[in-house]
Steps between C-alpha positions, in 0.01 A plus 500: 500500500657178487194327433419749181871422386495084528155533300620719241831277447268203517327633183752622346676127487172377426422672189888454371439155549120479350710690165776275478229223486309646222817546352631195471131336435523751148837386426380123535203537271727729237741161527244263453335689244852499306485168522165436337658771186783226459239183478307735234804572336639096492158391397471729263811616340348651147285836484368505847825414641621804321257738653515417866915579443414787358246624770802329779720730349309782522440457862869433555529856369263683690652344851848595379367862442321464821784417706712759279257772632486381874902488508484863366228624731768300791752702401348827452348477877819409599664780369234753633547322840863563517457916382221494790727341749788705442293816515370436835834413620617848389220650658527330809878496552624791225866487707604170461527283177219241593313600178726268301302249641253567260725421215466149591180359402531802193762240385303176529195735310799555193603120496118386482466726259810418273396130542105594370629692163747178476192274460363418125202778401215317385500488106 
């Protein structure tokens, strides 16, 4: 049993570590990549110049309405965590108060929200 556990941890680190990797290689190229726009746009600063700003700020958009969405999704899990937690702690214990537990993480859900209808909407 132990054996099946240390394996399964082992893996489990493994592939976290094999994603932050990949992550952080994508983040590098998206950097470097930025940094070829910039020569383009200092070599070139009339029509050209004008369209890769134009397509930058597009993309600038879409990851703001990306991240806008993933906040949301954050907080709406969050929220439907906390209504889960608290009704199993009212099932479990229906005495005692220990479903106000569950209002907890239900608050974190609300601020994450508040903070993701805060951000700019993409125009």
């Amino acid at each position: 049993m132990f054996a099946v556990l240390a394996v399964a941890t082992l893996v489990l680190v493994s592939l976290a570590a094999v994603v932050v990797w990949a992550r952080r290689r994508r983040q590098r190229r998206e950097i470097t990549e930025r940094f070829a726009v910039l020569n383009v746009l200092l070599e070139n600063p009339g029509e050209p110049g004008a369209r890769v700003m134009t397509a930058w700020r597009e993309q600038e958009s879409l990851a703001r309405a990306r991240g806008r969405r993933l906040q949301l999704r954050r907080g709406f899990l969050a929220v439907a965590g906390s209504l889960v937690l608290a009704a199993m702690l009212r099932v479990l214990s229906p005495a005692s108060a220990a479903w106000t537990i569950g209002i907890v993480p239900g608050l974190v859900g609300c601020a994450i929200l508040a903070f993701a209808s805060s951000i700019d909407r993409p125009a």
